[in-house]
Backbone as a printed PyTorch tensor [residue, N CA C, xyz], in Angstrom:
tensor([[[ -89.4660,   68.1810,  -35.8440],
         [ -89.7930,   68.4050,  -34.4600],
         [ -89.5780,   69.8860,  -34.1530]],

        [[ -90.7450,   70.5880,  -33.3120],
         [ -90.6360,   72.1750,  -33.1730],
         [ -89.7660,   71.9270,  -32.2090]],

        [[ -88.6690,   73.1540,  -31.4080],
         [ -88.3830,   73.3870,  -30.5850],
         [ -89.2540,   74.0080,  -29.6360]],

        [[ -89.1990,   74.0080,  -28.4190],
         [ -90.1180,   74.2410,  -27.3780],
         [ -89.2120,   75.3670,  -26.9100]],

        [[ -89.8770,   77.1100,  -26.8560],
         [ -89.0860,   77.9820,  -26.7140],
         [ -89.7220,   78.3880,  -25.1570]],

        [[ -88.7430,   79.0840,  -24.4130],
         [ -89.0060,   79.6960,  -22.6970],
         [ -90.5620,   80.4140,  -22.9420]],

        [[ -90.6420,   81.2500,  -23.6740],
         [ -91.6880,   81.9020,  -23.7340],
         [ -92.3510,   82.2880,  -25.4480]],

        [[ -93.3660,   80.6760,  -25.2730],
         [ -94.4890,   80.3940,  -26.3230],
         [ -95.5490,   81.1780,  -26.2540]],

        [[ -96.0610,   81.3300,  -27.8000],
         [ -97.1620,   81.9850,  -27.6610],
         [ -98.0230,   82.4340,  -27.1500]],

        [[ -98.6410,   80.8680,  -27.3100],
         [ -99.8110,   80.6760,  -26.1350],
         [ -99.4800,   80.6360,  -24.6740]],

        [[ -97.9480,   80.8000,  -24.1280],
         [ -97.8440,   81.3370,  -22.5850],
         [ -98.3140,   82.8440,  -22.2850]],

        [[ -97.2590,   83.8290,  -23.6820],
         [ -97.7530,   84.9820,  -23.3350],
         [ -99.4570,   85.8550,  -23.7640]],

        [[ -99.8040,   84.3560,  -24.2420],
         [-101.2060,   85.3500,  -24.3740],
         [-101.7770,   84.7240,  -23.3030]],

        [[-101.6050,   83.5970,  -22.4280],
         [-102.3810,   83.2360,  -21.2190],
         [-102.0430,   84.2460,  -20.2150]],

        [[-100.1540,   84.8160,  -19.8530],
         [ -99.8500,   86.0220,  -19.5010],
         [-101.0120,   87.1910,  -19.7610]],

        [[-101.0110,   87.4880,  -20.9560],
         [-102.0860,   88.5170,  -21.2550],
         [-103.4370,   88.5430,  -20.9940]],

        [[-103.9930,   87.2230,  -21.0860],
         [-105.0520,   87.4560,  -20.5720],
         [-105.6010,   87.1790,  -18.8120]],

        [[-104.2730,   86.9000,  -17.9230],
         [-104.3180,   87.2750,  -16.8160],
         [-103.9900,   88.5370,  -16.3810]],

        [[-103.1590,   88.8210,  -17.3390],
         [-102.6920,   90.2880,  -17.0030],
         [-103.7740,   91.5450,  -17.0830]],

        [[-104.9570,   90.7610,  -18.0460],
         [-106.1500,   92.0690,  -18.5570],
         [-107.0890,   91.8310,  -17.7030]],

        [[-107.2460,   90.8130,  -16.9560],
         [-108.3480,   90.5680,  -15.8070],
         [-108.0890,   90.9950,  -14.6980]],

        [[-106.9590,   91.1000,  -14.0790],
         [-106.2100,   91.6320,  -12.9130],
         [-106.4280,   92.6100,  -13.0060]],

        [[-105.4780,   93.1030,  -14.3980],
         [-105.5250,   94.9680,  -14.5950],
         [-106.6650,   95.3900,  -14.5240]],

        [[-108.0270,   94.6490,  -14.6300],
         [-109.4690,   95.6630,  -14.1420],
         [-108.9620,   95.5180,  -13.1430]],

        [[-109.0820,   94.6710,  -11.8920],
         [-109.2110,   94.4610,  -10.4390],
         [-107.9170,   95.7750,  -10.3550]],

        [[-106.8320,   95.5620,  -10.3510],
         [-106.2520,   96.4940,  -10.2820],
         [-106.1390,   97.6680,  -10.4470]],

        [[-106.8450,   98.2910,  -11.7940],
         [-107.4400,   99.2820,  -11.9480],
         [-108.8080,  100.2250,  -11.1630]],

        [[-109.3420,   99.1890,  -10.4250],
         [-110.3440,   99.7290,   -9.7270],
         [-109.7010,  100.0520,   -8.3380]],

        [[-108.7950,   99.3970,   -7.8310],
         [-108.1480,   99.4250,   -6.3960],
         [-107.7680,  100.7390,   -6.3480]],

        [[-106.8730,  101.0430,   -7.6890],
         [-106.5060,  102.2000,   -7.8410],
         [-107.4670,  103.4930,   -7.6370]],

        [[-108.6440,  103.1220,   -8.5080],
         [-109.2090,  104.5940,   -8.0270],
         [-110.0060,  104.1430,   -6.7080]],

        [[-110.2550,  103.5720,   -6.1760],
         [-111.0260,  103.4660,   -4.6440],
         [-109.5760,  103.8580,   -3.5150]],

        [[-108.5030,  103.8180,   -4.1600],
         [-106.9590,  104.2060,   -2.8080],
         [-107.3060,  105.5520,   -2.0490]],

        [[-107.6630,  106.4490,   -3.0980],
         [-107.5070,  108.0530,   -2.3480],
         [-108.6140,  107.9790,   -1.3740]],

        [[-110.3000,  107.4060,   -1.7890],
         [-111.1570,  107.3390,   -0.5230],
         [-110.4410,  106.4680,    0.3830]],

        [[-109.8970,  105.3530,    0.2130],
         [-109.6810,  104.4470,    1.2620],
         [-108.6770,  105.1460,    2.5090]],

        [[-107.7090,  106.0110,    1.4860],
         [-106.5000,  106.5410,    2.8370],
         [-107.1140,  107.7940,    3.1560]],

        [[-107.9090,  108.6230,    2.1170],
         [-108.9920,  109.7070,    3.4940],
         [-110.1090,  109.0690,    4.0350]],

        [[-109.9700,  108.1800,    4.0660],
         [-111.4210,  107.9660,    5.3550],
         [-111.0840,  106.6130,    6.3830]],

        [[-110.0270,  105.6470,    5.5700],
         [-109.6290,  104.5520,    6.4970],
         [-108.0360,  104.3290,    5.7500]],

        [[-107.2120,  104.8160,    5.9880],
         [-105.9520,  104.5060,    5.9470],
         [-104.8710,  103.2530,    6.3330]],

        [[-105.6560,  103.0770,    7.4680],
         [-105.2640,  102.1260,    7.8130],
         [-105.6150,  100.6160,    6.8340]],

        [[-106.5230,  100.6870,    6.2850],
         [-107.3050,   99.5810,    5.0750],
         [-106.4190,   99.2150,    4.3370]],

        [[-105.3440,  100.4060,    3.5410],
         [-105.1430,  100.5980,    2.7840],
         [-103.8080,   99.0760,    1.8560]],

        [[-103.8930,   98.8190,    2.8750],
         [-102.9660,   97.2240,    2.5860],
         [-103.6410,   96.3300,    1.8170]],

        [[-105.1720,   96.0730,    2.2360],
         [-105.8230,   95.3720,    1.6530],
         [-106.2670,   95.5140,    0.4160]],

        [[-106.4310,   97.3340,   -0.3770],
         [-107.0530,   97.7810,   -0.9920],
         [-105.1470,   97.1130,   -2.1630]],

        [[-104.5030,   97.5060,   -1.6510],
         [-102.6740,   97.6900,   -2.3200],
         [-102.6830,   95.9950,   -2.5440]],

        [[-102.5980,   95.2910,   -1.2750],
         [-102.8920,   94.0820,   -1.6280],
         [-103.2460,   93.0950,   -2.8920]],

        [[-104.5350,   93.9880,   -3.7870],
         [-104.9330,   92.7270,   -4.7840],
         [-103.9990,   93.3850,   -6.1900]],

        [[-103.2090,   93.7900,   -6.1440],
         [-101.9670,   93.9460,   -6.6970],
         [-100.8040,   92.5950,   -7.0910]],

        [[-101.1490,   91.9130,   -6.0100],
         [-100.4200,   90.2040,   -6.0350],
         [-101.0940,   89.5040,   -7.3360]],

        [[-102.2280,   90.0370,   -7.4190],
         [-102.7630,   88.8250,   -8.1290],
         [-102.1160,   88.3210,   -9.7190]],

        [[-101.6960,   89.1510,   -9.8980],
         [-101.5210,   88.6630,  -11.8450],
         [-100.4410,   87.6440,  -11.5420]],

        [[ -99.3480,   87.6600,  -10.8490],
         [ -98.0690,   86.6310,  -10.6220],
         [ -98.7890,   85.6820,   -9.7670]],

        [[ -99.2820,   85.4720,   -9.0700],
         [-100.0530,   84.8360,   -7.9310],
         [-100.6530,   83.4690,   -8.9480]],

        [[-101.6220,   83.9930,   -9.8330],
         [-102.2300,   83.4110,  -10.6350],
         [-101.3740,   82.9180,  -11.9090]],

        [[-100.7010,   83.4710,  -12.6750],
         [ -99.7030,   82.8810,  -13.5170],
         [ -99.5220,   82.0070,  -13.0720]],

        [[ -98.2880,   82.7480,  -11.8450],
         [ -97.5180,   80.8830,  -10.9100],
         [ -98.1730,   79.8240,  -11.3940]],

        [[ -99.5120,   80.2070,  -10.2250],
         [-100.1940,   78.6900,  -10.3320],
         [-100.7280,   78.0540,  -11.4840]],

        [[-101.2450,   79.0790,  -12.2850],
         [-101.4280,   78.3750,  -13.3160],
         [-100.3090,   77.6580,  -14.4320]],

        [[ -99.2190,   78.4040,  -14.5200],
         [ -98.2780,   77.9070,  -15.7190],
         [ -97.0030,   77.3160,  -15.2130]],

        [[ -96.9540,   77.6420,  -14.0570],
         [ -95.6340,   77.3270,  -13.1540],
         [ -94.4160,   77.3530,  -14.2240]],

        [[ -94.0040,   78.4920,  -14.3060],
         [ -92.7120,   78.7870,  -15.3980],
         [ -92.1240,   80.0000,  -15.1250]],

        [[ -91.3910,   80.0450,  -15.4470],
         [ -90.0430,   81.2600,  -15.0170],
         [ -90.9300,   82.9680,  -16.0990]],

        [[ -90.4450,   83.6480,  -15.4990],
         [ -91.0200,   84.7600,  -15.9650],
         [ -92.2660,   84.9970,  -15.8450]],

        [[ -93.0420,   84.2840,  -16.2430],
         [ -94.9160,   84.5000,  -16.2400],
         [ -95.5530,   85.4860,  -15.2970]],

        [[ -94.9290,   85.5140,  -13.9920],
         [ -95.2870,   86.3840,  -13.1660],
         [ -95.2870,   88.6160,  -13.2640]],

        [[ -93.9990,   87.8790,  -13.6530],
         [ -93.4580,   89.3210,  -14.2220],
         [ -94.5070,   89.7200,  -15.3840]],

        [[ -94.5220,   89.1910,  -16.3510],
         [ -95.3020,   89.2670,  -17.5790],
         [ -96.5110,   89.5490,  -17.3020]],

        [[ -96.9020,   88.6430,  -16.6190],
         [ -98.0280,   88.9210,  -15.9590],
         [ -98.2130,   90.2390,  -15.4490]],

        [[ -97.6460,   90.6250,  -14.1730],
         [ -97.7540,   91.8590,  -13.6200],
         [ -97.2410,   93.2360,  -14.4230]],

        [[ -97.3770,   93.1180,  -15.8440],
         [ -96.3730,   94.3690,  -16.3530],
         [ -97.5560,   94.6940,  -17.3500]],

        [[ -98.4830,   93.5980,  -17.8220],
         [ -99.7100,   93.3220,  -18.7710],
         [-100.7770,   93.7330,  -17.2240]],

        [[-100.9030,   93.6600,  -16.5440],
         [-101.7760,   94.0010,  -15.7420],
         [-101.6000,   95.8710,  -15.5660]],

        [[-100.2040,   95.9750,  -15.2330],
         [-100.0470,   97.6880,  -14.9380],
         [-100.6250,   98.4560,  -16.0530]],

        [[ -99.8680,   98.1130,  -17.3060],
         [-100.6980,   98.8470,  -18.2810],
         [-102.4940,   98.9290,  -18.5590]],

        [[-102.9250,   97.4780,  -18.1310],
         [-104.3180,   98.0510,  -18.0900],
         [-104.8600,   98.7960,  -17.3400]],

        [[-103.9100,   98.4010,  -16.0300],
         [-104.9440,   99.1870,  -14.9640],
         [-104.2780,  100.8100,  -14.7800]],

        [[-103.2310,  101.3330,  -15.6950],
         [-103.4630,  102.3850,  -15.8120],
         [-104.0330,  103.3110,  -16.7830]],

        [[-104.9130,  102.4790,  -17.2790],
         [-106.3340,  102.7010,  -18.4450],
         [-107.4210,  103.5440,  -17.4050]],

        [[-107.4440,  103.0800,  -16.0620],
         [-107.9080,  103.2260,  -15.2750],
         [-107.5400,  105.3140,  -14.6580]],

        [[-106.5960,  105.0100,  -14.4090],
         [-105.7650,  106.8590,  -13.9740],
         [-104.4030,  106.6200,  -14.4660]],

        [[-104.1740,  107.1370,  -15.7710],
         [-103.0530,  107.6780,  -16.8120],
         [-102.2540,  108.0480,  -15.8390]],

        [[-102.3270,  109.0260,  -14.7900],
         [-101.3400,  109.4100,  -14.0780],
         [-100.7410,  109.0040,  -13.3060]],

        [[-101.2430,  107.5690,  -12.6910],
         [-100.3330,  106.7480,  -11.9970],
         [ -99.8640,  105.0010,  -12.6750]],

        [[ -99.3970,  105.6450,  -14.0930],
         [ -98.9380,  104.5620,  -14.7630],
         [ -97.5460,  104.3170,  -14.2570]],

        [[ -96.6230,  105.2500,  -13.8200],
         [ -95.8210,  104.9780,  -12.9670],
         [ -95.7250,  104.0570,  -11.8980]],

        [[ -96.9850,  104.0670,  -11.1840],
         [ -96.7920,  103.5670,   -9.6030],
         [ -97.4580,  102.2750,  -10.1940]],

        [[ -98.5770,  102.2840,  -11.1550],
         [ -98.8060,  100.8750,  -11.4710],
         [ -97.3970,  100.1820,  -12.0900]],

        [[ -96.8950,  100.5650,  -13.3060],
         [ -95.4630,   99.7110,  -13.3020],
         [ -94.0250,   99.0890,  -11.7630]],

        [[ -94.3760,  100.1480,  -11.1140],
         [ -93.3070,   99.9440,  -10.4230],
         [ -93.9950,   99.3120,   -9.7410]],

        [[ -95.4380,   99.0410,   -8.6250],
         [ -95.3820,   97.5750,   -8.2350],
         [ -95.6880,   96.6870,   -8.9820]],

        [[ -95.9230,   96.4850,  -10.1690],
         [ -95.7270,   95.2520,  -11.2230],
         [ -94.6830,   95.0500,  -10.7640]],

        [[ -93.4900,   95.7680,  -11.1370],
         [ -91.8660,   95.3990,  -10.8080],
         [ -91.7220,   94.6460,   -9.8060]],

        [[ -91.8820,   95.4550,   -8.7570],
         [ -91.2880,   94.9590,   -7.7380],
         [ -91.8300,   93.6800,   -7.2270]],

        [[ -93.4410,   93.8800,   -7.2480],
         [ -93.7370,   92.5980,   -6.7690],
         [ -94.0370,   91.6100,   -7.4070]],

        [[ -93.6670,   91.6060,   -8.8350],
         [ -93.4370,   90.5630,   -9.9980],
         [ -92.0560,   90.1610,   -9.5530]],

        [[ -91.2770,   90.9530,   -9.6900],
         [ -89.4570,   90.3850,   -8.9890],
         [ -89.6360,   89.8150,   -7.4820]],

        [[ -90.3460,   89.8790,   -6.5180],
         [ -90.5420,   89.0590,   -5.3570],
         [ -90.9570,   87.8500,   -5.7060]],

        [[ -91.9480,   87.6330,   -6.3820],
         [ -92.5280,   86.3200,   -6.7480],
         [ -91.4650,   85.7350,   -7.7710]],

        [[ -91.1220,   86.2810,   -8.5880],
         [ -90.2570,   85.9810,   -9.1360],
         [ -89.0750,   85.2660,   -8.2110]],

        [[ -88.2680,   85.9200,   -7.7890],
         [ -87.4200,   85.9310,   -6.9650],
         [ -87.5300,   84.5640,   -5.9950]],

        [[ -88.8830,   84.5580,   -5.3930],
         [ -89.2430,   83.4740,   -4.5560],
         [ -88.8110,   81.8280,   -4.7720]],

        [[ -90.2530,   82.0560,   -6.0360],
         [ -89.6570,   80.9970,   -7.6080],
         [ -88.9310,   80.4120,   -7.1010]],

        [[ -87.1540,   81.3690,   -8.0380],
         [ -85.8360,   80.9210,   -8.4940],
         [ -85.2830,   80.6840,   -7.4510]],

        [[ -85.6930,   80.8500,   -6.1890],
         [ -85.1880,   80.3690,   -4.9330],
         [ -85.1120,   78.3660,   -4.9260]],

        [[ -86.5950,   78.4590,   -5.3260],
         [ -87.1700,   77.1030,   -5.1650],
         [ -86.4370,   76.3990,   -6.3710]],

        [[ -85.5890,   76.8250,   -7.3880],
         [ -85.5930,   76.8360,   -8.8750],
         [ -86.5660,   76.4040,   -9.6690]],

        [[ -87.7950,   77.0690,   -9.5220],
         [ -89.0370,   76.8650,  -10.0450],
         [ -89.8550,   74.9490,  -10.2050]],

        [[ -89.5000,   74.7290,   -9.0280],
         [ -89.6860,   73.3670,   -8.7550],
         [ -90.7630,   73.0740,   -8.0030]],

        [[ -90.7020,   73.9700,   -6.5030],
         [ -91.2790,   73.9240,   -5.7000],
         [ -92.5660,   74.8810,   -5.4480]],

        [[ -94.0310,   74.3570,   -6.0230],
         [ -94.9660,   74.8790,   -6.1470],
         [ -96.0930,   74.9480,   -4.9350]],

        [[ -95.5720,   74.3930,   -3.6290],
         [ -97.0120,   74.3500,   -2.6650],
         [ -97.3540,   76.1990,   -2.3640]],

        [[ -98.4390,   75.8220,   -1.7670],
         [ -99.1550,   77.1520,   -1.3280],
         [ -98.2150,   77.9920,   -0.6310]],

        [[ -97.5870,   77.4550,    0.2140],
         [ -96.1350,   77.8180,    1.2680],
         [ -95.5120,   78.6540,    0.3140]],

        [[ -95.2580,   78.1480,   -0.4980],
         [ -93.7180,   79.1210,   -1.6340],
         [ -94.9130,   80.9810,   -1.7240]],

        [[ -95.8920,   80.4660,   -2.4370],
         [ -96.5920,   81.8590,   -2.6980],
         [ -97.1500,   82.3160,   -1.1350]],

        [[ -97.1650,   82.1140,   -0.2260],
         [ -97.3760,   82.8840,    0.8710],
         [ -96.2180,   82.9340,    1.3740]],

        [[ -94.7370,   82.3940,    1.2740],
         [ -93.3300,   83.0380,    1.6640],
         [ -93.7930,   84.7980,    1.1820]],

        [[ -93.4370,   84.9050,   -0.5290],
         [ -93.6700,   85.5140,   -0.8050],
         [ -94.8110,   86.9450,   -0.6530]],

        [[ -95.5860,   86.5300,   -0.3470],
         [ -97.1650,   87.6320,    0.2550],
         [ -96.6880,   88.2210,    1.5690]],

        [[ -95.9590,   87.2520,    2.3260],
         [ -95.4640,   87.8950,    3.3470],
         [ -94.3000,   89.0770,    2.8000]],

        [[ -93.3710,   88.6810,    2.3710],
         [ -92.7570,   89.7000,    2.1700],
         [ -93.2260,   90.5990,    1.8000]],

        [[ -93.9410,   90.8050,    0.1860],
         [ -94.5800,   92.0120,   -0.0900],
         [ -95.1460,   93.0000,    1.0560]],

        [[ -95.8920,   92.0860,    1.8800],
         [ -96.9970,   92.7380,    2.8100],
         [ -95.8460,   94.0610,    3.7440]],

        [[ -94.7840,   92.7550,    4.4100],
         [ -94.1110,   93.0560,    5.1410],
         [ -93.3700,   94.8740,    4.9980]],

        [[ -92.9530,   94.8930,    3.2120],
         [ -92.4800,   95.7310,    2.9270],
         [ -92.9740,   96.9520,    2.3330]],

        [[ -94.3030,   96.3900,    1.8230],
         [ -95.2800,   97.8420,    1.4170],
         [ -95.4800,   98.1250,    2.9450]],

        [[ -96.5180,   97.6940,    4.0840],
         [ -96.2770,   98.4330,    5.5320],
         [ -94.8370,   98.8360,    6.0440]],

        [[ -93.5020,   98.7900,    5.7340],
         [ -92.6340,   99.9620,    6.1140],
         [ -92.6210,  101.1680,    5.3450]],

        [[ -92.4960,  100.7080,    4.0820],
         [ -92.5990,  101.9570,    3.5250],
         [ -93.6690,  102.5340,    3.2860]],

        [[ -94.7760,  101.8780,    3.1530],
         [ -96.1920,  103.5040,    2.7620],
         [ -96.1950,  103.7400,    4.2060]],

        [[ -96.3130,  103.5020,    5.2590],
         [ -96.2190,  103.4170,    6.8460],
         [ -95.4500,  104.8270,    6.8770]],

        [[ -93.6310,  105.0400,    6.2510],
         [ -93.3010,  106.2630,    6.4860],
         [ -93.9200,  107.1820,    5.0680]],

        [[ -93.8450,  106.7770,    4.6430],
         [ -94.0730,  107.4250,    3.1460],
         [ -95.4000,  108.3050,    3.4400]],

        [[ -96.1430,  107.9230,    4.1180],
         [ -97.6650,  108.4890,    3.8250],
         [ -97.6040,  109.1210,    5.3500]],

        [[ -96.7260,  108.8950,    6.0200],
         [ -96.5720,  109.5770,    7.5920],
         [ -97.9840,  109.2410,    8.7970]],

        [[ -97.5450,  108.0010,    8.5470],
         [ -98.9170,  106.7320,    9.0590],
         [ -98.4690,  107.3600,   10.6610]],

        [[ -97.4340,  107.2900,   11.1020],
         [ -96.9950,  107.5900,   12.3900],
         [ -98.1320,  108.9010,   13.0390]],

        [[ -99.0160,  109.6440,   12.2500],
         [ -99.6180,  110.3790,   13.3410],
         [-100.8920,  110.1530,   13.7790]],

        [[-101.1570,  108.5320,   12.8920],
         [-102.3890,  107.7360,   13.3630],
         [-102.2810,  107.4080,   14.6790]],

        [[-103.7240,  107.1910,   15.4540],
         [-103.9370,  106.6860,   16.4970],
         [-103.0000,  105.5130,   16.7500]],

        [[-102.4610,  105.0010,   17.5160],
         [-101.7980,  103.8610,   18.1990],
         [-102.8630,  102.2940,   17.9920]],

        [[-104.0680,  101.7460,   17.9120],
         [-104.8910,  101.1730,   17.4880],
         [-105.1770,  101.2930,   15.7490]],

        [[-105.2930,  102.1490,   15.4800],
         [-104.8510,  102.3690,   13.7220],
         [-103.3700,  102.0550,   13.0260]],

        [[-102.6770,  102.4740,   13.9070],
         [-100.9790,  102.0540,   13.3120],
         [-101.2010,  100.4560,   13.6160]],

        [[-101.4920,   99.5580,   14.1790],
         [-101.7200,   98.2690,   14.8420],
         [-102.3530,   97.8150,   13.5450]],

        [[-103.1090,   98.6510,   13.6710],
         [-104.3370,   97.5450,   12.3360],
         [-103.8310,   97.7860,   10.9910]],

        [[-103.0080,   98.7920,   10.5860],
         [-102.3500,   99.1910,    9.4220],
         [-101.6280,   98.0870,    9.1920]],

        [[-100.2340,   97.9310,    9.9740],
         [ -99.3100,   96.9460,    9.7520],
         [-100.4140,   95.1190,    9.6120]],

        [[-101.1400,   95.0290,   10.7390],
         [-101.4770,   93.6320,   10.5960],
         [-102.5220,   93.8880,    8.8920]],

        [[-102.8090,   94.5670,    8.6000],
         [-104.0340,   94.8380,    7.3180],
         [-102.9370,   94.7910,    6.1020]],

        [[-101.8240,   95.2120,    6.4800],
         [-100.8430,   95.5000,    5.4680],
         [-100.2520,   94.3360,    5.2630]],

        [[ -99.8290,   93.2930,    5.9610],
         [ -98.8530,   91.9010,    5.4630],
         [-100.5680,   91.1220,    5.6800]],

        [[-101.5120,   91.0830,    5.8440],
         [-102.5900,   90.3120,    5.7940],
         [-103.0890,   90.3820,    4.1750]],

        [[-103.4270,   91.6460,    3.8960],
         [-104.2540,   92.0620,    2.7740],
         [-103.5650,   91.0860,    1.2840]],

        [[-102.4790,   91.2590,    1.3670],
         [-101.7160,   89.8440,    0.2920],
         [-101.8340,   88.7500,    0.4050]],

        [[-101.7240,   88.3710,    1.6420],
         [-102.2680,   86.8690,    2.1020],
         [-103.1990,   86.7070,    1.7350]],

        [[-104.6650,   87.3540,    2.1300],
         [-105.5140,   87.4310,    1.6190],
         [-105.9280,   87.3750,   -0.1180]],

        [[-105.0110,   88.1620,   -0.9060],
         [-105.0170,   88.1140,   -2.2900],
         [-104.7540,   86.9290,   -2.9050]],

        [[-103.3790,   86.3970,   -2.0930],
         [-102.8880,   85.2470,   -2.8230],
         [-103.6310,   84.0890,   -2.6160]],

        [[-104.3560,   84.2110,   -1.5030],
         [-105.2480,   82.6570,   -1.3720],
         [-106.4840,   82.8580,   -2.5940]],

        [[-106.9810,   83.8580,   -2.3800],
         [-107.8700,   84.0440,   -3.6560],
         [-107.1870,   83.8450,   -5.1600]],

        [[-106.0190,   84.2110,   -5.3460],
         [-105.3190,   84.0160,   -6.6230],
         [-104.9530,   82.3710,   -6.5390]],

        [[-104.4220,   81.6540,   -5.7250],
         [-104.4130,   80.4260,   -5.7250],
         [-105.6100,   79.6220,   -5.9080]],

        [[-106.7530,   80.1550,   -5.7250],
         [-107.4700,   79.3360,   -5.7120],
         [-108.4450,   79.4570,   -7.5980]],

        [[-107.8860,   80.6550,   -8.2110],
         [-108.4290,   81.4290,   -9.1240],
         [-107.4460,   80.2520,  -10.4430]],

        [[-106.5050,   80.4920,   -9.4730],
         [-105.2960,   79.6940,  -10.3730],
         [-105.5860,   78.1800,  -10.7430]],

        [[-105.4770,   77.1670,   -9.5870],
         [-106.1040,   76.2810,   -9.2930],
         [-107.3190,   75.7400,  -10.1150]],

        [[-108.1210,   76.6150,  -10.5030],
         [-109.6410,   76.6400,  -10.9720],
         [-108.6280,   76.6100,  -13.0520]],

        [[-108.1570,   77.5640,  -12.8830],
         [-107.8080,   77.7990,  -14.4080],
         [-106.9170,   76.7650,  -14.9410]],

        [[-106.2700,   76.1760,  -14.3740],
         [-105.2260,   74.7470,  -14.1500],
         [-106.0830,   73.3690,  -14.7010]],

        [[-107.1750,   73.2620,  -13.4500],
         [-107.9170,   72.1920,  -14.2640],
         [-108.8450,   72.3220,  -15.4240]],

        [[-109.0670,   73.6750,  -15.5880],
         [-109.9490,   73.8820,  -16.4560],
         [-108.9620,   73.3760,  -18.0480]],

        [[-107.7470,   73.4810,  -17.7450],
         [-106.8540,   73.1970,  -18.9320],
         [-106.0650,   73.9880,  -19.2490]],

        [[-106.1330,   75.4610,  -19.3450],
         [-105.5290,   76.4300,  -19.6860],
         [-104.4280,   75.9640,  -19.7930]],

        [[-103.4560,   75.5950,  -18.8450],
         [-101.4490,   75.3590,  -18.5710],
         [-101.4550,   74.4550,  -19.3870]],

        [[-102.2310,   73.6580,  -20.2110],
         [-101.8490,   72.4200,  -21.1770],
         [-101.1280,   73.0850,  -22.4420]],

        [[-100.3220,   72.5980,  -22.7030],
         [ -99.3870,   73.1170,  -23.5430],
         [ -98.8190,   74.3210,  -23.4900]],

        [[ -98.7840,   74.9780,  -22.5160],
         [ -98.4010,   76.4720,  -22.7110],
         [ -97.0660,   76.8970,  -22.7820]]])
């Protein structure tokens, strides 16, 4: 009888190959950011947003501890195939918002899978990329109607991601993929 190890093969190459489909999507967000914050800044949540997706989609598909992370760390590296120079900022929101979802999870102790658990989560992200790129990027000397639509675009634009990743997930679930993984 094999032992059944935390992280099988065929998990981390299902990891990988969510992580290489994202990392385009992700990779393209990346270079469309600089038009998006010179010409609509305020957008820019939505554009940061499909960043959720590699953990979003794991979750649902494999529902297992880590995957998310894995996920989002196999996504950064592709999508900084995309601009070498922000392989930095692609790892660090892998991090962080692989450790939110993560985090969310182990709350639930990876039990509790409804749509609710991954939009706890989207909220937060949202919540916390609009404080900080908000000061970070010195959003404050936008119009008063632009700062408005920033913040609601900013905790929306994940919401937005994750229902699409749930439903991406969902699709890859019955298709079979999570069988044995």
């Amino acid at each position: 009888m094999t032992r059944s190890t935390l992280l099988s093969t065929r998990l981390l190459l299902v990891c990988a190959a969510i992580g290489v489909a994202t990392g385009i999507v992700g990779g393209i967000a990346g270079v469309v950011t600089p038009v998006v914050l010179a010409a609509a800044p305020f957008a820019y949540g939505l554009v940061l947003g499909a960043h959720v997706l590699p953990g979003i989609i794991a979750q649902e598909v494999l529902r297992r501890p880590m995957v998310a992370l894995i996920a989002h760390l196999m996504a950064a590296l592709v999508a900084s195939a995309f601009n070498p120079a922000w392989i930095g900022r692609f790892l660090g929101t892998a991090l962080l918002f692989g450790a939110i979802q993560e985090g969310v999870a182990a709350l639930t102790r990876y039990r509790a899978w409804g749509a609710w658990r991954f939009f706890i989560s989207a909220v937060i992200i949202g919540a916390l990329v609009a404080v900080v790129v908000f000061f970070v990027a010195d959003l404050g000397k936008l119009a008063p109607w632009a700062q408005i639509a920033y913040l609601a675009i900013s905790v929306l634009g994940p919401v937005i991601w994750t229902a699409l990743g749930l439903g991406i997930g969902a699709s890859l679930r019955r298709a079979g993929v999570a069988a044995r993984a």
